[in-house]
C-alpha positions as CSV (number, residue, x, y, z in Angstrom):
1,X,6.0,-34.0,-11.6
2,X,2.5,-35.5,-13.3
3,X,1.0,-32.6,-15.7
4,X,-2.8,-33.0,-16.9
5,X,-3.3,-30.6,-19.6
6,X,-7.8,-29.3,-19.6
7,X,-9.4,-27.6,-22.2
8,X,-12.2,-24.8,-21.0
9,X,-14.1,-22.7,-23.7
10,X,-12.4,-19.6,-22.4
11,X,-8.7,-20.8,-22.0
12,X,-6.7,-23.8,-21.3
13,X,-6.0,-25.1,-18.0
14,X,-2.8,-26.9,-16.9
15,X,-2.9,-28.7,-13.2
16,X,1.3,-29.1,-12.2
17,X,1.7,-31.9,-9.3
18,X,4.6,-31.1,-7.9
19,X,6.2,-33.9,-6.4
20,X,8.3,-31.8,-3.6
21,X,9.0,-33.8,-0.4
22,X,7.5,-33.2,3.1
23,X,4.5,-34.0,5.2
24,X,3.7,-30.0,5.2
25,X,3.5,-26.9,3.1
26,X,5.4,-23.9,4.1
27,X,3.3,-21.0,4.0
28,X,3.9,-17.7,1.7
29,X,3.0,-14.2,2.8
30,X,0.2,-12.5,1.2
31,X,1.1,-9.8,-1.2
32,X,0.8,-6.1,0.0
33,X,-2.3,-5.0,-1.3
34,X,-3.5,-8.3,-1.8
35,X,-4.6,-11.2,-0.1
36,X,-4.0,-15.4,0.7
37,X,-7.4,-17.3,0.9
38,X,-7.2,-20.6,2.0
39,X,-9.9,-23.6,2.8
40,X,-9.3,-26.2,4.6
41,X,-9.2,-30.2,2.7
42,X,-9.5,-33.5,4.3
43,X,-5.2,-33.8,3.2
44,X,-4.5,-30.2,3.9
45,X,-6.1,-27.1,2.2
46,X,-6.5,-24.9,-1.2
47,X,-5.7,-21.6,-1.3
48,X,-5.5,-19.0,-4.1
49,X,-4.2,-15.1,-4.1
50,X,-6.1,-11.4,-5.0
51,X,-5.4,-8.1,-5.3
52,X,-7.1,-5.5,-3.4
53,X,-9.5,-3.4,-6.6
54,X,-7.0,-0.6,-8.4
55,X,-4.0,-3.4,-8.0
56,X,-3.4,-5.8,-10.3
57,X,-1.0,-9.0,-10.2
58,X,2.8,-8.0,-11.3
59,X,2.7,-11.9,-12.4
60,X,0.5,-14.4,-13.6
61,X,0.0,-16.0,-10.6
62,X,-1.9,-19.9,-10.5
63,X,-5.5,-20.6,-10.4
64,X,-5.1,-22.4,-7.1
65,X,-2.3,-23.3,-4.9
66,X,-3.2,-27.0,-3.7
67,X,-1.6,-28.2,-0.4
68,X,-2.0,-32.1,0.1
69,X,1.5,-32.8,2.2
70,X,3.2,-30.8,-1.0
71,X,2.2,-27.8,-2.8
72,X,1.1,-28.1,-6.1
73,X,-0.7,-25.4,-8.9
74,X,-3.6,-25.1,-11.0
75,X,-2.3,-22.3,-13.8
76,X,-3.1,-21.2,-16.7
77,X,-1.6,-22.2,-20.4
78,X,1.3,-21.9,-21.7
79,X,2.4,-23.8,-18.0
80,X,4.9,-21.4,-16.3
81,X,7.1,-24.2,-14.4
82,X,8.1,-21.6,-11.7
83,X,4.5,-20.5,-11.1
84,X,5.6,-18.1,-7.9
85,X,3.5,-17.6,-4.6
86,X,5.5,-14.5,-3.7
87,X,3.5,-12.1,-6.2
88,X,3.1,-8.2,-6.1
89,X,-0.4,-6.4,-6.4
90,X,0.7,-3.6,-8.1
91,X,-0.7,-0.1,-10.0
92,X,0.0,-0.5,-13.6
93,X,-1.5,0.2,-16.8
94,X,-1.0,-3.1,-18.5
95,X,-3.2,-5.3,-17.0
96,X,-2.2,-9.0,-16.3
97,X,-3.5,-12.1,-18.0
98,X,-5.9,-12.9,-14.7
99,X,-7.9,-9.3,-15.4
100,X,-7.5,-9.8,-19.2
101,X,-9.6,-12.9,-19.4
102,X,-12.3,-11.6,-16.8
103,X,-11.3,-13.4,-13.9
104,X,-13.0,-10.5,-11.6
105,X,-13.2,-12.7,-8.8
106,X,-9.6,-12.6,-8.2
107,X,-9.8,-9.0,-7.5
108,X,-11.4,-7.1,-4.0
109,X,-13.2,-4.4,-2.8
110,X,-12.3,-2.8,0.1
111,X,-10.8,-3.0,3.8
112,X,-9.1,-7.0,4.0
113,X,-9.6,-6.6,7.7
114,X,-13.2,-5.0,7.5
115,X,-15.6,-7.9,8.4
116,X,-18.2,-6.9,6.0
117,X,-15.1,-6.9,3.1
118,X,-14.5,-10.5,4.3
119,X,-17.7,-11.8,3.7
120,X,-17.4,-10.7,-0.4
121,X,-14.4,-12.0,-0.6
122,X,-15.1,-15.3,1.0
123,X,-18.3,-15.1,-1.3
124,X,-15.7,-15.4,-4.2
125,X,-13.3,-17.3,-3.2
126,X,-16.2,-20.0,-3.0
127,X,-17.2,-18.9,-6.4
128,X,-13.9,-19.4,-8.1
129,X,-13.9,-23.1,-6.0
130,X,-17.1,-24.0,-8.1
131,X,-15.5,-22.7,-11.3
132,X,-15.1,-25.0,-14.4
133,X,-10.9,-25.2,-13.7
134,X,-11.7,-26.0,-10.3
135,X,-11.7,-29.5,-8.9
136,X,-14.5,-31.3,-7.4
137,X,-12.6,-32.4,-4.3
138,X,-12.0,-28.4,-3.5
139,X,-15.3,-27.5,-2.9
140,X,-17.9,-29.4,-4.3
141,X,-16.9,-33.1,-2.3
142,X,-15.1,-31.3,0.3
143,X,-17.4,-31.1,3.5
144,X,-15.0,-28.6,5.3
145,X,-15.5,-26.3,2.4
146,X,-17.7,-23.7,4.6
147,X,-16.8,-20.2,6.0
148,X,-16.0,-20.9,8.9
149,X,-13.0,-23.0,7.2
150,X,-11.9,-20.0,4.9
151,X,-8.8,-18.0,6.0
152,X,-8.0,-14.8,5.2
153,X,-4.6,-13.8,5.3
154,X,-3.5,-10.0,4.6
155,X,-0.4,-7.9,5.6
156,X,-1.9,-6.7,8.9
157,X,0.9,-4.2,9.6
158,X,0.0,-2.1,5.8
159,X,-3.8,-3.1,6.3
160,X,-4.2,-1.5,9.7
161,X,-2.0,1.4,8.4
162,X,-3.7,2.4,5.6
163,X,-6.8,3.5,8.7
164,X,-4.6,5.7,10.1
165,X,-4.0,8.3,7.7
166,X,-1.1,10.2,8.8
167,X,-0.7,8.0,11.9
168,X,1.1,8.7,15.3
169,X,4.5,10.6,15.8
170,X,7.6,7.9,16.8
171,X,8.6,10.9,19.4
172,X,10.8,13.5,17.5
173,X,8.3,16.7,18.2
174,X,8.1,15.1,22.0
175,X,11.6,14.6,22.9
176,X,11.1,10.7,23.1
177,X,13.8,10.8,20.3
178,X,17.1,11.9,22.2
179,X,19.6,14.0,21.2
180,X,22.5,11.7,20.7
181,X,19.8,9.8,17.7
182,X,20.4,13.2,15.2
183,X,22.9,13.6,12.5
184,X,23.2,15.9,9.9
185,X,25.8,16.6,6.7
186,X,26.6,19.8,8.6
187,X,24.9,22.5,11.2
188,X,25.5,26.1,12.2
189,X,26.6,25.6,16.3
190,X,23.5,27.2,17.4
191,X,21.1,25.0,15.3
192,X,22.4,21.3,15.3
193,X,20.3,18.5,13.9
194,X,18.6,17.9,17.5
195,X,16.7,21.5,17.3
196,X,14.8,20.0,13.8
197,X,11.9,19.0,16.2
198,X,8.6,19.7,14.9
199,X,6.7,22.3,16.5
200,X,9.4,23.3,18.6
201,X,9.6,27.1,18.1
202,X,9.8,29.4,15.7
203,X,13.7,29.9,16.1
204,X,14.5,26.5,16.4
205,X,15.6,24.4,13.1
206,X,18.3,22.9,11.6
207,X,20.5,24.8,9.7
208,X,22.4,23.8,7.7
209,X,25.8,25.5,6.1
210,X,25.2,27.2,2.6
211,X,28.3,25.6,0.9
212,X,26.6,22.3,1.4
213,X,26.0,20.8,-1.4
214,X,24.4,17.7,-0.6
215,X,22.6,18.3,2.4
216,X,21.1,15.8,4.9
217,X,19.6,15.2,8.4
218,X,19.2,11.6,10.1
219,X,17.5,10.3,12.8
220,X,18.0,7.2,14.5
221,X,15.3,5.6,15.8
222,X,16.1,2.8,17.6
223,X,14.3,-0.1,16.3
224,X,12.9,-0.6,12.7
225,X,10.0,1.0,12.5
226,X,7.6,1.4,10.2
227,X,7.2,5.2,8.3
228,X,3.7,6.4,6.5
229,X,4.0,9.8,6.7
230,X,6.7,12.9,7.2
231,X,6.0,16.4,8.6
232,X,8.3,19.4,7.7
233,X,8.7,23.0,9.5
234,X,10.5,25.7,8.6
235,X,12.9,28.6,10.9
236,X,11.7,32.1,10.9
237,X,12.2,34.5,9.3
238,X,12.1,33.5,5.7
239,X,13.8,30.0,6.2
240,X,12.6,26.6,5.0
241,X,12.9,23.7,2.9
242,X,10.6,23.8,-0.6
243,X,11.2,19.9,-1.7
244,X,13.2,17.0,-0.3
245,X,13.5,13.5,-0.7
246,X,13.8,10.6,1.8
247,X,16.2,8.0,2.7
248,X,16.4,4.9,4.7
249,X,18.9,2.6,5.8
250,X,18.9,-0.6,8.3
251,X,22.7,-0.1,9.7
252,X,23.0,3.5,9.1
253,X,25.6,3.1,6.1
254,X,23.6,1.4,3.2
255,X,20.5,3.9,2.0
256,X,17.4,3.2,-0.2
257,X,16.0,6.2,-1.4
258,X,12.3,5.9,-1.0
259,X,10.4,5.7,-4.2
260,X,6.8,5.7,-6.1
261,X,5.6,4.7,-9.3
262,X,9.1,3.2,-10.0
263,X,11.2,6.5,-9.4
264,X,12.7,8.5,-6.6
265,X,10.0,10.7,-5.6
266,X,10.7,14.1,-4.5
267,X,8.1,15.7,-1.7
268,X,6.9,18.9,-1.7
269,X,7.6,20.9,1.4
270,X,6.9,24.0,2.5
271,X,5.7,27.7,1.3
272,X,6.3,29.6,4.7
273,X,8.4,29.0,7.7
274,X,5.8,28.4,10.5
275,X,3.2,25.7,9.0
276,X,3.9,22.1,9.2
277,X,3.3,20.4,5.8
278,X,2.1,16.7,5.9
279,X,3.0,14.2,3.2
280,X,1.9,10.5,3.5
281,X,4.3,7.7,1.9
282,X,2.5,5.5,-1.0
283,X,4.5,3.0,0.3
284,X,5.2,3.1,4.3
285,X,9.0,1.8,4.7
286,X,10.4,-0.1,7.5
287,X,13.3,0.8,8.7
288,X,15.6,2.1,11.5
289,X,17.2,4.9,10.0
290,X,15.6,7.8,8.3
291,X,17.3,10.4,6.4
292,X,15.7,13.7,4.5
293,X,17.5,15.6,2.0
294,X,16.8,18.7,1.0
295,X,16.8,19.5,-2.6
296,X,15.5,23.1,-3.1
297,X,15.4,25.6,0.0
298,X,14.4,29.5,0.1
299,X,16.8,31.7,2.1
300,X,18.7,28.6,3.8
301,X,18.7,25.3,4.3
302,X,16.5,25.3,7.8
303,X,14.0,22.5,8.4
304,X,12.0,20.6,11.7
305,X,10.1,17.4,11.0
306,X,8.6,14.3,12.4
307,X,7.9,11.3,11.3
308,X,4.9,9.2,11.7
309,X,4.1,5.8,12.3
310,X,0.8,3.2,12.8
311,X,-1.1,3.5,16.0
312,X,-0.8,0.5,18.1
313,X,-3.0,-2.0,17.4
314,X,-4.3,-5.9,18.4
């Protein structure tokens, strides 16, 4: 690995040739709320990561990330030898050495997948490619260094998402979901976890027995599937779930409890037994399994829900 070490008025800047083998670079996924620019070089192409605005970089992540048959970085000072592509944009209150030295361009406004968004952040992307760390062969003697060459490359699946708002029902209130997909840490004969589908009736529910003391519905839905938002009902008379968290599990047996701001977070349900309360997910989870858990309940531990998903799109 060769190491050229550049002074800038602002901050030292460190370019790290990695000598890693290969006639290709394997690409890295974009951060979730963040994105993967790239332009396209006579030996391959320069690309450099940013964090939709609100996020900010959970590491200091490199300058550039420089593809010429190997991938090599231009980084900041003190050189971090394992300068890592797979970075988090993330809400936190310490901001990150990028956003401490003013490095605004590294940061976005907006939709990734909106065309007018694209056009500002290709705008900036060509900025930071005339910048002083930059090198002339990026940009400034690169004659593919146009807009048409620029790729942007953003997690469709939480992009397109994020339009949806509470997004489309995977088929629990419908019937789509059968029967046989419904568990539950115990039910009352007449009410078994099947009868939880939202907007079902007023006398249908889940109920479940009052000596349970860690109550729990599941629902199996077939195929992982991506969750940004859970509906909850309640069983007349008096009947229904106040707060709850939620679970979710690949094989059924191993269970993540969903979390936010780096804690379980407990939703608030309902206030009544008829209205269906609506709470979106920060974070939409993938998974096949979903589990709720009720944690406080008036009267008994009743509940009907669906769960919500991302409209199809192309």
């Amino acid at each position: 690995m060769k190491t050229f070490i550049i002074y800038l008025s602002a901050f030292f800047v460190i370019f790290l040739f990695h000598a890693t083998h290969g006639t290709s670079c394997r690409m890295f996924d974009p951060p979730r709320d963040g994105i993967l620019t790239c332009v396209k070089t006579s030996k391959g192409k320069v690309c450099a990561l940013a964090c939709k605005e609100g996020f900010d970089f959970s590491e200091t992540p490199a300058l550039f990330y420089v593809c010429d048959g190997s991938w090599s970085f231009v980084t900041l000072a003190p050189a971090d030898l394992s300068v890592k592509s797979s970075l988090e944009c993330k809400e936190q209150s310490v901001p990150s050495k990028i956003k401490v030295l003013g490095l605004l361009k590294y940061f976005y406004k907006g939709d990734a997948s909106n065309l007018v968004s694209q056009v500002e952040i290709k705008k900036n992307f060509r900025a930071l490619l005339h910048e002083p760390f930059s090198q002339p062969s990026f940009c400034k003697e690169n004659s593919l260094c146009t807009d048409n060459n620029i790729e942007i490359f953003y997690d469709q699946e939480h992009v397109h998402c994020a339009s949806y708002g509470q997004g489309e029902p995977v088929g629990i209130s419908d019937g789509r979901i059968a029967n046989s997909s419904f568990n539950a840490s115990s039910y009352y004969f007449n009410y078994p976890p099947w009868k939880a589908r939202l907007n079902s009736g007023d006398n249908n529910a889940w109920y479940g027995k009052p000596w349970d003391v860690k109550p729990w519905i599941q629902v199996d839905l077939g195929t992982p599937t991506l969750v940004i938002s859970v509906a909850t009902q309640g069983k007349r008379f008096t009947l229904y779930v106040k707060t709850y968290k939620l679970g979710s599990s690949d094989d059924g047996k191993t269970w993540t409890m969903y979390e936010e701001s780096g804690a379980v977070k407990v939703f608030m349900g309902n206030t009544d037994p008829y209205s269906a309360v609506h709470r979106e997910l920060q974070n939409g989870v993938k998974a096949r399994f979903f589990r709720i858990y009720p944690q406080t309940w008036n009267h008994g531990i009743a509940l009907k829900f669906e769960l919500y998903t991302c409209k199809t799109f192309t």
